[in-house]
C-alpha positions in Angstrom: -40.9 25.0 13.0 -39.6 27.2 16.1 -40.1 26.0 19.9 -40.0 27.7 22.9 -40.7 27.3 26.6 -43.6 29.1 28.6 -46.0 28.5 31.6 -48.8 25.9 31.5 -51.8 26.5 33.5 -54.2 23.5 33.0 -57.8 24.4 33.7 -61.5 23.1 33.0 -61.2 26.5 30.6 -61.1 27.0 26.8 -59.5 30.4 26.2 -59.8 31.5 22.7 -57.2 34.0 20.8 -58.3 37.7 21.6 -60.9 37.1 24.4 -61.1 38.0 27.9 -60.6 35.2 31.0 -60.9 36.4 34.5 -58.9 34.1 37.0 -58.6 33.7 41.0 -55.4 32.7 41.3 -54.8 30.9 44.4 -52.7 27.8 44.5 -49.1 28.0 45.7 -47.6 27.1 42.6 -49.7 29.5 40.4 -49.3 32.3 42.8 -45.5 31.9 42.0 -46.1 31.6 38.5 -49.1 34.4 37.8 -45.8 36.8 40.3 -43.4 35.7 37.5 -45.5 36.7 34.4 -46.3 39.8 36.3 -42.9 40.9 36.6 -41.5 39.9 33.2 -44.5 41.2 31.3 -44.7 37.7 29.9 -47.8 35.5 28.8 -48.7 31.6 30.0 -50.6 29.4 28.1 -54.0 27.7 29.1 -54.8 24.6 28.2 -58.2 22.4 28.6 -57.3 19.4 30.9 -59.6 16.5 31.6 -58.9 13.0 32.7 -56.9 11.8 29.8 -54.7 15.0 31.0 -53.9 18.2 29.0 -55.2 19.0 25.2 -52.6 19.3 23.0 -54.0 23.0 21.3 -54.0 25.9 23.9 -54.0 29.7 24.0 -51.6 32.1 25.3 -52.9 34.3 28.2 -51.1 37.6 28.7 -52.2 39.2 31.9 -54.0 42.8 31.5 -54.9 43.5 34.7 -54.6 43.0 38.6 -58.4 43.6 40.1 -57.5 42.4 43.4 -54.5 41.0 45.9 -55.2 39.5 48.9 -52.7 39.1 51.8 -51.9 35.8 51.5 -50.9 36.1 47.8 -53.7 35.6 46.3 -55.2 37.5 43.6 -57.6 38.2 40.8 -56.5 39.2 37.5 -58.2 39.8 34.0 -56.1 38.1 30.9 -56.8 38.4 27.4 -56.4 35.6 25.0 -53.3 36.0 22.2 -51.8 32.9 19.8 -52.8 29.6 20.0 -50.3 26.8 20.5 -49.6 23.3 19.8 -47.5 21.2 22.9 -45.1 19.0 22.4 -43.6 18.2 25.4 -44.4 19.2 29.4 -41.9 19.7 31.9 -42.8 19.3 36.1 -39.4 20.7 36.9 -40.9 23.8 38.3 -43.5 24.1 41.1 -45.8 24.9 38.3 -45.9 23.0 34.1 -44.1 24.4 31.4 -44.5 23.3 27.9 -42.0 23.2 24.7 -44.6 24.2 22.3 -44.9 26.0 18.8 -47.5 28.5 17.4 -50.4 27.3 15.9 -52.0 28.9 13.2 -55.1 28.3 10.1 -53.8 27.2 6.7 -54.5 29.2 3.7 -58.3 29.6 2.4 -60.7 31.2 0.3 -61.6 35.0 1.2 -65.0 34.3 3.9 -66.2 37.4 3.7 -69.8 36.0 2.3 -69.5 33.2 5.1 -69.0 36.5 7.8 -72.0 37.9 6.7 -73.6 35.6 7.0 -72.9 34.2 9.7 -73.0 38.0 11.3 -77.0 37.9 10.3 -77.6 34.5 11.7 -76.5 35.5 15.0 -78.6 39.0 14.5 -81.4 37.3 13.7 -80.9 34.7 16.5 -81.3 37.0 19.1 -78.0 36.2 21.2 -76.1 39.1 19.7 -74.7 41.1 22.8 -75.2 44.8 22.2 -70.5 45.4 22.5 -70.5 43.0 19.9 -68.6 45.5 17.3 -69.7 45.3 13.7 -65.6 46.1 13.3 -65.6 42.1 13.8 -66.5 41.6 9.7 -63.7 42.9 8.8 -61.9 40.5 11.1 -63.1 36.7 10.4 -60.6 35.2 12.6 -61.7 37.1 15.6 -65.5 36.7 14.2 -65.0 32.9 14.3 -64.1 33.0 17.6 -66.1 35.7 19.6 -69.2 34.2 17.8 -68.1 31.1 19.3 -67.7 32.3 23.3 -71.3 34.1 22.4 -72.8 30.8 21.4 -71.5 29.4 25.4 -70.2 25.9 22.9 -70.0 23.2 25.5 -66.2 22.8 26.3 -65.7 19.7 24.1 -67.0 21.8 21.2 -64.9 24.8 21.8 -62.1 22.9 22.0 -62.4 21.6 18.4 -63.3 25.2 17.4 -59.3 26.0 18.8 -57.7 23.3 17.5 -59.7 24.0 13.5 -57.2 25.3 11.7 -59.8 25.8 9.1 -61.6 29.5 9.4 -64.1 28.1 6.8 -65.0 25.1 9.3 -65.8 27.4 11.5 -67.4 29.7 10.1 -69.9 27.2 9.0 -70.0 25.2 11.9 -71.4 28.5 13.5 -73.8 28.9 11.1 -75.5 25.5 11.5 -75.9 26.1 15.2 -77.3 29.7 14.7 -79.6 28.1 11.9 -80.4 25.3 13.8 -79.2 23.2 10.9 -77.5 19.5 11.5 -74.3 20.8 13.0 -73.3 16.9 12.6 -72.7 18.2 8.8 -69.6 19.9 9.9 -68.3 17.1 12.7 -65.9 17.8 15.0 -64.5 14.3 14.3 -61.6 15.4 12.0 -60.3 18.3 13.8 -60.0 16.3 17.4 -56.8 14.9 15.8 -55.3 18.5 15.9 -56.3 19.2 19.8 -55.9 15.5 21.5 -54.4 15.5 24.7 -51.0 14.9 25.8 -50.6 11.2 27.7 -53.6 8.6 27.1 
């Protein structure tokens, strides 16, 4: 397992790999931090924090855009979601958190494309398709789990579990009990908090 050292912005956010977050950035110590990314073309991570303090599985944000700066430094910017990662340790030694951390990916499954499709006519049928939903996204069931997810608006505590799955099949199902209206509590959430608790209790 490799490590490495990046950014940590802690918000009442759950990015997800792939999708767009638009952020005001203006506390000091992110003002510093958002600068730095800027100039080294580098990504930070966001990571859901609550009162138990950060979640342990986040998303790396890499910055695609400046909208707007202000004079006093701040600014609004447009990041896209990339890997998701695991922390293991966070650092205050900065003005801003940094995490060691390591990449966190799905294990091995079964091909989903049945589960896509269906899962694709749910939402169809549901009526809370956006039109820029591309159909390019069935060929793409990680990203499918995932947009399908942010279109759904999950309550935070539920989109966290939906980062921290590392079971596309999970998901995928998961998705299709809320578009069906089925018993979601079928597919529980329960195991897969293990894999996104937070840091510090």
């Amino acid at each position: 397992m490799t490590t490495y050292r990046f950014p940590l912005f802690p918000l009442q956010v759950v990015l997800f790999p792939g999708l767009r977050l638009p952020l005001h950035i203006f506390e000091e110590r992110y003002k510093i931090m958002i600068g730095e990314c800027i100039e080294d073309d580098a990504p930070f991570g966001v990571v859901l924090v609550g009162k138990g303090g950060i979640h342990k599985i986040g998303c790396a944000a890499r910055i695609s855009e400046v909208l707007e700066k202000f004079p006093d430094g701040r600014m609004n910017i447009l990041t896209r979601g990339e890997q998701r990662f695991e922390v293991f340790r966070v650092y205050d030694t900065r003005p801003y958190f940094e995490g060691e951390v390591s990449d966190f990916h799905d294990e091995e499954g079964d091909d989903p494309a049945e589960l896509c499709r269906m899962v694709w006519d749910a939402l169809e049928k549901s009526g809370s398709a956006p039109r820029n939903l591309p159909d390019e996204l069935l060929e793409d069931p990680f990203q499918l789990s995932f947009a399908v997810a942010e279109v759904l608006r999950l309550p935070l505590r539920e989109k966290q579990a939906f980062l921290g799955s590392r079971s596309l099949e999970w998901r995928l199902k998961r998705l299709l009990a809320f578009l069906r209206k089925d018993e979601p509590s079928r597919f529980a959430i329960t195991d897969y908090e293990k894999s996104a608790h937070r840091n510090g209790h």
